[in-house]
C-alpha positions in Angstrom: 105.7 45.6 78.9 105.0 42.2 77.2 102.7 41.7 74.9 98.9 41.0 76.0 96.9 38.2 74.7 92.8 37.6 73.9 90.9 39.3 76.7 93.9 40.4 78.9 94.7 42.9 75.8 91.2 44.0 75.5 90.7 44.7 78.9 93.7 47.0 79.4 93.0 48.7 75.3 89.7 49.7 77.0 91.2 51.2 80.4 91.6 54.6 81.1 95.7 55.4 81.7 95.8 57.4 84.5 99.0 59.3 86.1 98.4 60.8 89.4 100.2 64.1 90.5 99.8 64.3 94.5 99.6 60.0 94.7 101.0 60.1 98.3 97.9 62.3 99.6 94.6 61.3 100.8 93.0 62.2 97.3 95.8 60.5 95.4 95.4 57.4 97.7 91.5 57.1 97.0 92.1 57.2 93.3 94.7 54.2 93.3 91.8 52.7 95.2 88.5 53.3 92.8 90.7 53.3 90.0 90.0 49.6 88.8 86.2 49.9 89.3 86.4 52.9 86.8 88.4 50.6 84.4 91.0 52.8 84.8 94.9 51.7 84.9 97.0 53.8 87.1 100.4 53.8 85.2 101.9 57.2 86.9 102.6 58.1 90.6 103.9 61.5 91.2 105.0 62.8 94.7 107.1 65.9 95.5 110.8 66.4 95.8 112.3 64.2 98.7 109.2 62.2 99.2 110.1 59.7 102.1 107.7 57.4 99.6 110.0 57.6 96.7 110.5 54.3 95.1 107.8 52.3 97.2 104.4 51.1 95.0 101.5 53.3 95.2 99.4 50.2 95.3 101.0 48.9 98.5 100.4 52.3 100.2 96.7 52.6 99.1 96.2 49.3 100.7 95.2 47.8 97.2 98.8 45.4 97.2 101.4 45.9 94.4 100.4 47.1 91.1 104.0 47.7 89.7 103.7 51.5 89.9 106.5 53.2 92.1 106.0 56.3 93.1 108.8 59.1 92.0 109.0 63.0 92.0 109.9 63.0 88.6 107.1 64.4 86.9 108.2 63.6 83.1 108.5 59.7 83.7 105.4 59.9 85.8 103.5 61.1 82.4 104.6 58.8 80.2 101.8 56.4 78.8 99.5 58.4 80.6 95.5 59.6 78.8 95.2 61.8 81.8 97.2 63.4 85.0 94.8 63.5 88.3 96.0 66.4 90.5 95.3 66.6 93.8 98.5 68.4 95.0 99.8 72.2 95.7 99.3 75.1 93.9 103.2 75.9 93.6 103.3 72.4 91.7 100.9 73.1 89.4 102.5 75.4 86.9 105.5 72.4 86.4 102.7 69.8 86.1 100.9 72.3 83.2 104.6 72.7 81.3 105.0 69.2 81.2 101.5 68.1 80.4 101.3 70.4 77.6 104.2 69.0 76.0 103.6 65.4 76.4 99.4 65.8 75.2 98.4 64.8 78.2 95.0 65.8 79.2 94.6 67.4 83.4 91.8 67.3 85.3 93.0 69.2 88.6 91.2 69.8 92.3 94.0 72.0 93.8 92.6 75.0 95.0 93.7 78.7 95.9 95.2 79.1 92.6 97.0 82.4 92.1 96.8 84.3 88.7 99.7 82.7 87.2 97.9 79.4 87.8 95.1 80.4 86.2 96.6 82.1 82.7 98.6 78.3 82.7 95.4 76.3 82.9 94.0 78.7 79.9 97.0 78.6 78.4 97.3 74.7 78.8 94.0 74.4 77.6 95.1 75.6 73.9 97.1 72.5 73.7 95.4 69.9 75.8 91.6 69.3 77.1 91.8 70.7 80.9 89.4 70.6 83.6 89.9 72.7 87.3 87.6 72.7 89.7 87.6 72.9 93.4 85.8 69.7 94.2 85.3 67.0 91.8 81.8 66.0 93.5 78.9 65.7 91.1 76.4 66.1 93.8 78.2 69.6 94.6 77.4 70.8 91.2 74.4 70.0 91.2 73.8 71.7 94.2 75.4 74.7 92.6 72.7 74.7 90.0 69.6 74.3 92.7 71.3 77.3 94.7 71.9 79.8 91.8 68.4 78.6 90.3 66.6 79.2 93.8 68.5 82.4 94.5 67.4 83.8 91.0 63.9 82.8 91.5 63.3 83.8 94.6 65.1 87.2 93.6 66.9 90.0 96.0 64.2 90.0 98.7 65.6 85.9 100.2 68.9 86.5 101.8 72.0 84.0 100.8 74.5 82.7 103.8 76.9 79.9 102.7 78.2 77.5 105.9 80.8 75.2 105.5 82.4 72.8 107.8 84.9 71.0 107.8 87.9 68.4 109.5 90.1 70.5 112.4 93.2 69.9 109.8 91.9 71.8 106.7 94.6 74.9 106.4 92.2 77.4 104.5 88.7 79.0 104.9 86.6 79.7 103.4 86.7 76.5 101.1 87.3 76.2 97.7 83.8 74.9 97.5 81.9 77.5 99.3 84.1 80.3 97.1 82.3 78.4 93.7 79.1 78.4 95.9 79.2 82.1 96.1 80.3 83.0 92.8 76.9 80.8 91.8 74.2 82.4 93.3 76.5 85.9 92.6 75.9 85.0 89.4 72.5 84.3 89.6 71.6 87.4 91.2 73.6 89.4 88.1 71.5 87.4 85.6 68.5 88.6 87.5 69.0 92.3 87.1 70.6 92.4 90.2 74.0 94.2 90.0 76.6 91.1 91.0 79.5 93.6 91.6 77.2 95.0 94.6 77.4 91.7 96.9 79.5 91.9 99.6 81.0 88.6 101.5 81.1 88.8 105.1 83.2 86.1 106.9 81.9 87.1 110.5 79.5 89.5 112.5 81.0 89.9 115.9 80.0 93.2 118.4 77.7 96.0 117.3 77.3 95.3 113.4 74.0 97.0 113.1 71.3 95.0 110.5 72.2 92.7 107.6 72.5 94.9 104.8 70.4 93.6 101.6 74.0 93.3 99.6 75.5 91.0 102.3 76.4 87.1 100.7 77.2 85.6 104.3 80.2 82.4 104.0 81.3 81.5 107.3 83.2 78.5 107.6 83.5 75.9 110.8 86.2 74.0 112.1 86.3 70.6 114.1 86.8 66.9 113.9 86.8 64.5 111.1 84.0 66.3 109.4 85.1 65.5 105.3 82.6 68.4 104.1 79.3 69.7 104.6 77.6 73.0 102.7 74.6 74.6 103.3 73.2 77.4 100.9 70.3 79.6 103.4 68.5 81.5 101.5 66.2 82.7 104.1 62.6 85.2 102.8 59.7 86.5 104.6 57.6 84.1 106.7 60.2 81.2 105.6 63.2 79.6 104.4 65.2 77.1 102.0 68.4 75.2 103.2 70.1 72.8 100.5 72.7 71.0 102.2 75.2 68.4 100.4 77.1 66.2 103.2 80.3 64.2 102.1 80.7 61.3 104.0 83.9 59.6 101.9 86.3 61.2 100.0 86.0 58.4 97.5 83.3 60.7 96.2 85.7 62.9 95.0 88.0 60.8 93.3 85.4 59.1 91.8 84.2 62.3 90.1 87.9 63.4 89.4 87.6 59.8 87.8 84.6 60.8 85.8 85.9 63.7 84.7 89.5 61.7 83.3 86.9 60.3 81.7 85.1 62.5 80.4 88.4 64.5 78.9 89.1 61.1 76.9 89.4 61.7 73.6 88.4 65.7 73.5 89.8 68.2 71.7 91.8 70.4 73.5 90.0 73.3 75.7 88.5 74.4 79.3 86.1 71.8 80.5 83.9 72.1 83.8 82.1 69.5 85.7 78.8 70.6 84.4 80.0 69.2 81.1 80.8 65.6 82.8 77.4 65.8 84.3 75.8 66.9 80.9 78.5 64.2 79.0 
């Protein structure tokens, strides 16, 4: 790269350098997109092995035009100069992506979900070396429905019911989703702060026949299937006499890259460690 003169160099001292691992998926897509109007610079594009989108410019297929980043499955080269690696990938590729973060200091922010337990010990053990963040969705308004849903489950105590819906597009391979599991574990933990053993909730993921009544230690999370649909989660928590949903609808997936975006932010500059999206909101 030249060298940058008067505002030009500014500008791009000031950016964000982002590398994205996953760039040929919707998610990466959407980040290549938004990344400018964060004042980030994408200077990574990582795709798997055999890619038929090897070598063309992440820019071109993002519909942004050329922006001199090609996209390769070489996950080394696609670190270099990078502040922070975006992942929006497969779980199998994440354990190669935490080896080679680790040992270039680059910071991860990742929204792969179904993890497995090796997955897990590498983001903790990435975490010792570099600032991490996982989570299953990178929307801020999901969190902070996650926060209204354990608050209201806590307050309203064992005697208000919990059933989690999710829908979602006809294509989406697992169920329940990622963000109906953190849902869950959110009002769970709620309930266990509240004297309320969380070890005795039990998820059900469908009634069908002669099930007999709800049983008070029942945490309903059914998920839905059809469409285009990008996300929608409801929290019931249904009482006596009456009843609270708190819905969050996602009608772009820009949302999510711009919180993933946030978050790369956010990770900027931190000391290494585990980092949630409550901190970004908090940050």
């Amino acid at each position: 790269m030249g060298v940058l003169l008067g505002d030009a160099a500014t500008e791009e001292a000031r950016s964000l350098k982002v590398a994205i691992h996953g760039a040929s998926g919707k998610m990466g897509q959407a980040i290549v997109r938004l990344a400018a109007n964060e004042r980030a610079q994408v200077v990574g594009a990582i795709v798997s092995r055999g890619s038929s989108r090897i070598g063309r410019d992440v820019g071109e297929l993002a519909g942004t035009g050329t922006i001199g980043v090609a996209m390769s499955d070489d996950t080394s080269a696609g670190l270099l100069g990078a502040d922070v690696v975006i992942d929006f990938s497969r779980p199998e590729a994440l354990p190669r992506l935490l080896h080679l973060a680790m040992r270039a200091k680059v910071a991860v922010v990742s929204g792969t979900t179904r993890l497995d337990a090796t997955c897990e010990r590498l983001l903790d053990e990435a975490a010792r070396h570099v600032p991490v963040l996982w989570s299953p969705n990178t929307s801020i308004g999901i969190h902070v429905l996650a926060e209204i849903a354990a608050s209201a489950a806590r307050r309203l105590g064992p005697g208000y019911d919990v059933e989690i819906v999710e829908v979602h597009h006809r294509a989406k391979v697992d169920a329940p989703s990622g963000t109906a599991v953190r849902l869950a574990d959110a009002v769970r933990a709620a309930r266990g702060e509240a004297g309320e053993a969380a070890a005795a909730l039990s998820d059900v993921h469908g009634r069908e026949g002669n099930v007999g009544p709800r049983k008070a230690n029942e945490l309903g999370i059914f998920a839905v299937r059809g469409g285009d649909v990008i996300g929608d989660h409801t929290v019931h928590l249904l009482g006596p006499g009456e009843r609270l949903e708190l819905t969050h609808r996602a009608t772009s997936r820009d949302l999510f890259a711009r919180g993933a975006l946030r978050a790369a932010w956010h990770l900027h500059g931190k000391p290494p460690g585990r980092y949630t999206m409550a901190d970004v909101i908090e940050g």
